[in-house]
C-alpha positions as CSV (number, residue, x, y, z in Angstrom):
1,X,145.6,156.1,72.1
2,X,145.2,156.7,76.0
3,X,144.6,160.6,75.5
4,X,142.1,159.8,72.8
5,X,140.2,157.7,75.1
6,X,140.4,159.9,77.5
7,X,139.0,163.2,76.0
8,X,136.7,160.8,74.0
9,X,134.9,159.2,77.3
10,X,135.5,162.8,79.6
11,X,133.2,163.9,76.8
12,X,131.2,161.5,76.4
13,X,130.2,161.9,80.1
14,X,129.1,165.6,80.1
15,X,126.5,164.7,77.4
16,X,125.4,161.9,79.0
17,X,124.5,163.5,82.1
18,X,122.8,166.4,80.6
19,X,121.0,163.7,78.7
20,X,120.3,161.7,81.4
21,X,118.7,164.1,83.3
22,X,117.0,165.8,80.8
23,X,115.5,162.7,79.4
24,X,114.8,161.3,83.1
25,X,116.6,157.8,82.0
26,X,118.6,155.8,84.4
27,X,120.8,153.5,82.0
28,X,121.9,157.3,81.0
29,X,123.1,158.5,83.8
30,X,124.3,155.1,84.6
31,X,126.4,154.9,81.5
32,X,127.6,158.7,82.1
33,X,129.0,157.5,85.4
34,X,130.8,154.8,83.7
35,X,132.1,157.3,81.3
36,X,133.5,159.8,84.3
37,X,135.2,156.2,85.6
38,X,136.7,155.5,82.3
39,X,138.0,158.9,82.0
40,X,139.1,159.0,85.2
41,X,141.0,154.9,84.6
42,X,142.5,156.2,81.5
43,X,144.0,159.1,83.1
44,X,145.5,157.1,86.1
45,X,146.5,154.8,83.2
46,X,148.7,157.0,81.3
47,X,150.3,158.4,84.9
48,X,151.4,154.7,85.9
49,X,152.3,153.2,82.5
50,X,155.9,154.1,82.5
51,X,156.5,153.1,86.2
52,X,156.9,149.6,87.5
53,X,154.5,146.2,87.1
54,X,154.0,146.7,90.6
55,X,152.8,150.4,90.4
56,X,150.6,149.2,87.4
57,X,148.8,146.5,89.2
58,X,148.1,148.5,92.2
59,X,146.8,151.6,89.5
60,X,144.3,148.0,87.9
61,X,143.5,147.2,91.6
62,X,142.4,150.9,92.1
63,X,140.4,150.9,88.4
64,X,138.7,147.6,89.9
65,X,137.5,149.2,93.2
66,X,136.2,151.9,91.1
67,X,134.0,149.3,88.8
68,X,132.7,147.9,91.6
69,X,132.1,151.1,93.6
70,X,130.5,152.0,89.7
71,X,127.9,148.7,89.4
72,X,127.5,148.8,93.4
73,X,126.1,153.0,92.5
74,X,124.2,151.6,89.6
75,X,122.3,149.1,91.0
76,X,121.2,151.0,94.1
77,X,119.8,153.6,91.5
78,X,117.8,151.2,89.5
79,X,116.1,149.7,92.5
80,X,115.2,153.6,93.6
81,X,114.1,154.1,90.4
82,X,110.9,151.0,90.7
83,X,110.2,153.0,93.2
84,X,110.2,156.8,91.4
85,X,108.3,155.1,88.5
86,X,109.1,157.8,85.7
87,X,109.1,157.2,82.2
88,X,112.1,158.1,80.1
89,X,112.3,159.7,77.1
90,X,113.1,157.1,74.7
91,X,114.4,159.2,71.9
92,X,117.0,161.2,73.7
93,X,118.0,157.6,75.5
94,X,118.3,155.9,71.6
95,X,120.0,159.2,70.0
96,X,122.6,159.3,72.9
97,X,122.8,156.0,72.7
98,X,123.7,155.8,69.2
99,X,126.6,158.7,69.1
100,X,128.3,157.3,72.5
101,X,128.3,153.6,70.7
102,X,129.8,155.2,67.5
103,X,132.8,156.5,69.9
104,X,133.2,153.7,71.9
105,X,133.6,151.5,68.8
106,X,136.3,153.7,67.8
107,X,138.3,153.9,71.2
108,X,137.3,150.2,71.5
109,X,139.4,149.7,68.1
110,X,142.1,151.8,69.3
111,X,142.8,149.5,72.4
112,X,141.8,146.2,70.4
113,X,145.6,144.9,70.7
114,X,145.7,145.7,74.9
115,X,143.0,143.5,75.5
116,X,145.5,140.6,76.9
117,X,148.2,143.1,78.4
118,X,149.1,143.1,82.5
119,X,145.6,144.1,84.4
120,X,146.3,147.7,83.7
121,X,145.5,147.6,79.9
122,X,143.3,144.7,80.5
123,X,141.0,146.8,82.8
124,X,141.2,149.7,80.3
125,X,140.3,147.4,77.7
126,X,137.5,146.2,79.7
127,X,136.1,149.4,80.3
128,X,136.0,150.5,76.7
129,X,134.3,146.8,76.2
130,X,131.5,147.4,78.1
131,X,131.2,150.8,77.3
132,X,130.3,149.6,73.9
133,X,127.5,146.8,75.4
134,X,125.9,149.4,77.8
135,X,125.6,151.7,74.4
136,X,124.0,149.0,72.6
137,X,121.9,148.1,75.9
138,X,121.4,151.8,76.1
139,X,119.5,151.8,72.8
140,X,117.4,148.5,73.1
141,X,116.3,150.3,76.9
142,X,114.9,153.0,74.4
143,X,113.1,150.9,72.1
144,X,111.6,149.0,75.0
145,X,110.3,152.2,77.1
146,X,109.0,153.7,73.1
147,X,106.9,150.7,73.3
148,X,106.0,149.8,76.3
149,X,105.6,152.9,77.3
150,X,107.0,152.0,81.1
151,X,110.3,152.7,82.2
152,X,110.8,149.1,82.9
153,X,113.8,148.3,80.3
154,X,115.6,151.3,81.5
155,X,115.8,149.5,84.8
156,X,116.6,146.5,83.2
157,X,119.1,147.6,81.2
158,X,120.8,149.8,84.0
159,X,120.9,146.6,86.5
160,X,122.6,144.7,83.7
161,X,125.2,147.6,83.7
162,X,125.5,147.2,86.9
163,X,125.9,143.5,87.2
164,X,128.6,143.6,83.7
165,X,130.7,146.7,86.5
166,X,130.7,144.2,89.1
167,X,132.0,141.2,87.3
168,X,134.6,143.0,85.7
169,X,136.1,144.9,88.1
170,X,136.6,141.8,90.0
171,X,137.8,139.9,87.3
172,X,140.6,142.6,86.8
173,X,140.9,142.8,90.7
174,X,141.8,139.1,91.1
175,X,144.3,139.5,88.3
176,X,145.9,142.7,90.1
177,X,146.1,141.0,93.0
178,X,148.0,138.0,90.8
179,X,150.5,140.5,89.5
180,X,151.0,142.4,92.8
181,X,152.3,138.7,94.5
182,X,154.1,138.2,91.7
183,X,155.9,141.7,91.9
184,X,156.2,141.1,95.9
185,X,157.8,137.7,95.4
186,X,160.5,138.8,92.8
């Protein structure tokens, strides 16, 4: 299921950034980098899963650093981008939007069952997660720049990715942190 989630959000990332530059939208290329972190997560993931609890929660405390490093990223963009003041291309944003939510939903079903596993799985189960809500954020960012015809709601949306990066890589970080005492102290 990891090597499907994998290829699926390594993928997922190329056509976002061509996407996200060609459509000049920042909840795009926001979500793209979220995918190259995913791919990236899952891959570390499926290196560490047959080594120790203490290897794992150091590999979740890694994947959290990189969510917070990833919302950190995003929300510097978004406040250059009041500042560039370009309008997005709300089609591209809603078409992407739409295939990379139809994957998500599938890797998010594969990985349903992980969602209360050690912080590993749980951070790879969090990713996927709000993979799925930036999609859907994604798409209402489009319908908001077709009609108000600003690029306001791509900001928006982008600082909200930001902000759901930040709370879940330290939600997964505290947890790492838990298991990584634990695995000291026994």
């Amino acid at each position: 299921m990891l090597w499907i989630a994998l290829v699926v959000n390594a993928a997922l990332f190329g056509v976002e950034v061509v996407a996200g530059f060609s459509a000049g939208s920042v909840s795009l290329l926001a979500d793209a980098i979220d995918f190259f972190g995913d791919a990236a997560n899952y891959a570390l993931t499926l290196v560490v899963l047959p080594l120790g609890a203490r290897w794992r929660a150091r590999a979740a405390w890694l994947k959290a650093a990189s969510m917070l490093l990833f919302g950190t990223a995003v929300a510097g963009r978004a406040l250059w981008g009041i500042f560039a003041g370009a309008v997005p291309q709300a089609l591209v944003m809603g078409a992407v939007g739409l295939a990379a939510l139809a994957a998500n939903v599938g890797v998010a079903l594969l990985l349903y069952r992980f969602r209360e596993g050690d912080a590993n799985m749980r951070g790879v189960w969090l990713c996927t997660r709000n993979d799925a809500l930036g999609n859907v954020a994604v798409m209402l960012a489009a319908l908001g720049v077709f009609g108000t015809g600003t690029a306001w709601p791509d900001l928006a949306v982008a600082a909200v990715m930001a902000v759901l990066a930040i709370t879940a890589g330290a939600s997964v970080m505290r947890q790492a942190r838990r298991e990584l005492a634990v695995s000291a102290a026994g």
